[in-house]
C-alpha positions, 0 to 999 in steps of 0.5 A: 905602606912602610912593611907591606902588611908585615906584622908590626916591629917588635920593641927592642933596642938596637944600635942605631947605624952611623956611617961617616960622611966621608962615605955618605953618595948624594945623588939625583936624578941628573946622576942616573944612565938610562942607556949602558953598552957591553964594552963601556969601560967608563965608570960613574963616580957610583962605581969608582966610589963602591969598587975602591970602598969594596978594595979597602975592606977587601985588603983590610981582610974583611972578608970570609974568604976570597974569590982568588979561586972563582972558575967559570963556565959558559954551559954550553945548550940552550940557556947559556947559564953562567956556571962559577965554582965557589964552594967556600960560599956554602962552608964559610957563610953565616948560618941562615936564620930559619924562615917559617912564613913570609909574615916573620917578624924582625926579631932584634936577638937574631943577626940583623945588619945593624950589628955589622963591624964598622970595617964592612960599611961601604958607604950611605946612600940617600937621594937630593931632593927638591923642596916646595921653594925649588931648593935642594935638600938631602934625604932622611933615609939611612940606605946603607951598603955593607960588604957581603962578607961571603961574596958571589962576585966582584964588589958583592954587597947588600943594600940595606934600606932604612936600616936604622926602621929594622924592616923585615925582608919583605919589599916595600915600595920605597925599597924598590924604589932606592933598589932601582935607583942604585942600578940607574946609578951605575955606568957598567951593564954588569951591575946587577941587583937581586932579592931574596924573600922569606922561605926563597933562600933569604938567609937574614930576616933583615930587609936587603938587596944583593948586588954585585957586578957580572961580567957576563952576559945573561939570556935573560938579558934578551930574553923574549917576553909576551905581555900579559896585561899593561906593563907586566910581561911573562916568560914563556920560554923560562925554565920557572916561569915568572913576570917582567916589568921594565924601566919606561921614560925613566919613570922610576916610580911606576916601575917600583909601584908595579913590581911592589903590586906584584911582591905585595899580592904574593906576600898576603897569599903566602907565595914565596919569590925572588927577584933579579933585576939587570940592564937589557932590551926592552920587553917584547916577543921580538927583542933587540939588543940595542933597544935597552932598558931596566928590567925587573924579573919577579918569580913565584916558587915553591917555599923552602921552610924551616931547617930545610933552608939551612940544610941547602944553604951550608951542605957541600956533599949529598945535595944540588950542585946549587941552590935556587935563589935569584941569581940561579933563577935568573942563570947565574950559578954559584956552583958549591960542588966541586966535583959537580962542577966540570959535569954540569950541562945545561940540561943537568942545570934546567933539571935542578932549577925546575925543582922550585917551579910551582905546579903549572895549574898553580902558576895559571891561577896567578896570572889570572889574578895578577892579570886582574891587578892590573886591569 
């Protein structure tokens, strides 16, 4: 299922992307770390190459802003949130697109990441596959890294899947799949990759993941889960409630096919989500830190239509502290409020967050069909 039920591209002509081989990573399967410890200080040759990419354009003044500035605080209480002052994300970012369903179509005349300048192309990334005869070959998706201009954190960037297809920003299986893979191809615990979708604070309507690196440790890294049915997992405690798959015998597909179950169910029924994926311990009510896994979180949530989006994204004065995206859900938060910053509890945080937190009867009856998807 290539746009997971979204309607059909429109005719357009855009430039084809071509990124030059000197920046193209190979990689298989033999390249990916299934186990990675806070205090490893080894990076893979994923990891130099996208740290000294993202150094060149930022000295190359690629960027919106710098993260010179970037303050952090651990809130103290229950949850830990990792609280960082970046108002000049909120003033400096391109103004989002409007998002009125989550069946939008691509539109060719609106910003789209094909239009990048060549100066924000990191790199491709595409994985070596083996042929019937047993031989290596190289794959034909163009899965390109692009700096994000308006960066959360060190070495923020967007994957652009298939950018050259014009997929709107609704997660297929196979960009889950390279998704996954990326995180795999990291050495560092802190890497992490997280989505966006139409009417969940997506600001381009262009299929791409965010990803950067956190130097923090987040709850839900340990977070207990209780499992639901099979391989998915809920979150009792969490201040928005959502679902949990996580990474079992390197089986990347199966993870990736569960989770695009779950993102294709909330896509045909109009339920906004977001999803956050990071390193941690592998799922269950009793979790240990030494047990680690990949886990993949995936929240339904109240929709943000229209104009209202925009109003979140770019307003600094008379709105949140924050906005509700995937890193806030899953305890990272970009704070866009200056004075809100030193006052910020871990309670005044939940209280904000909860506001995307669909009603409790109306989260009861997704999991009952979410339980019979995987039945």
């Amino acid at each position: 299922m290539a746009t997971n039920g979204v309607e059909d591209v429109i005719n357009h002509s855009l430039p084809v992307v071509k990124v030059e081989k000197d920046k193209h990573i190979r990689y298989s399967t033999k390249d990916f770390i299934f186990h990675s410890e806070w205090g490893t200080e080894n990076n893979s040759k994923f990891d130099q190459a996208l740290q000294e990419s993202w150094d060149r354009a930022k000295d190359g003044g690629h960027f919106r802003y710098d993260l010179v500035d970037l303050t952090t605080r651990i809130l103290p209480g229950e949850y830990g949130f990792v609280a960082q002052l970046n108002t000049k994300r909120a003033t400096h970012r391109r103004k989002p697109q409007e998002m009125r369903s989550l069946a939008q179509p691509f539109n060719p005349n609106n910003f789209n990441f094909t239009k990048v300048k060549p100066g924000e192309i990191l790199m491709e990334i595409s994985k070596t596959v083996n042929n019937e005869k047993g031989n290596q070959g190289q794959g034909v998706s163009n899965h390109v890294v692009v700096i994000n201009v308006s960066p959360l954190e060190y070495c923020s960037i967007l994957l652009v899947p298939d950018i050259n297809l014009h997929l709107p920003q609704a997660l297929t299986l196979d960009a889950l799949v390279v998704g996954i893979e990326m995180i795999l191809l990291s050495a560092t615990r802190s890497f992490r990759v997280g989505w966006n979708g139409l009417c969940a604070l997506a600001s381009v309507n262009h299929l791409h993941f965010h990803a950067y690196y956190l130097d923090y440790q987040l709850r839900l890294e340990t977070e207990p889960t209780q499992q639901l049915i099979g391989p998915c997992h809920i979150l009792p405690s969490w201040p928005v409630p959502g679902f949990v798959f996580q990474l079992e015998d390197g089986d990347v597909s199966s993870l990736a096919r569960n989770v695009h179950t779950v993102a294709r169910y909330f896509h045909e029924n109009e339920i906004a989500h977001n999803v956050f994926m990071m390193r941690g311990a592998e799922l269950g009510d009793k979790t240990t830190p030494e047990s680690t896994t990949l886990r993949v979180f995936i929240w339904p949530r109240k929709p943000v239509y229209g104009e209202d989006s925009a109003i979140q994204l770019l307003s600094v004065k008379d709105v949140d502290a924050f906005n509700v995206a995937f890193c806030e859900m899953g305890g990272h938060i970009p704070v866009k409020n200056a004075d809100s910053f030193p006052l910020l509890t871990d309670q005044s945080a939940v209280e904000v967050i909860e506001k995307v937190k669909l009603p409790s009867e109306t989260f009861a009856l997704i999991q009952k069909e979410i339980f019979q998807l995987f039945q």
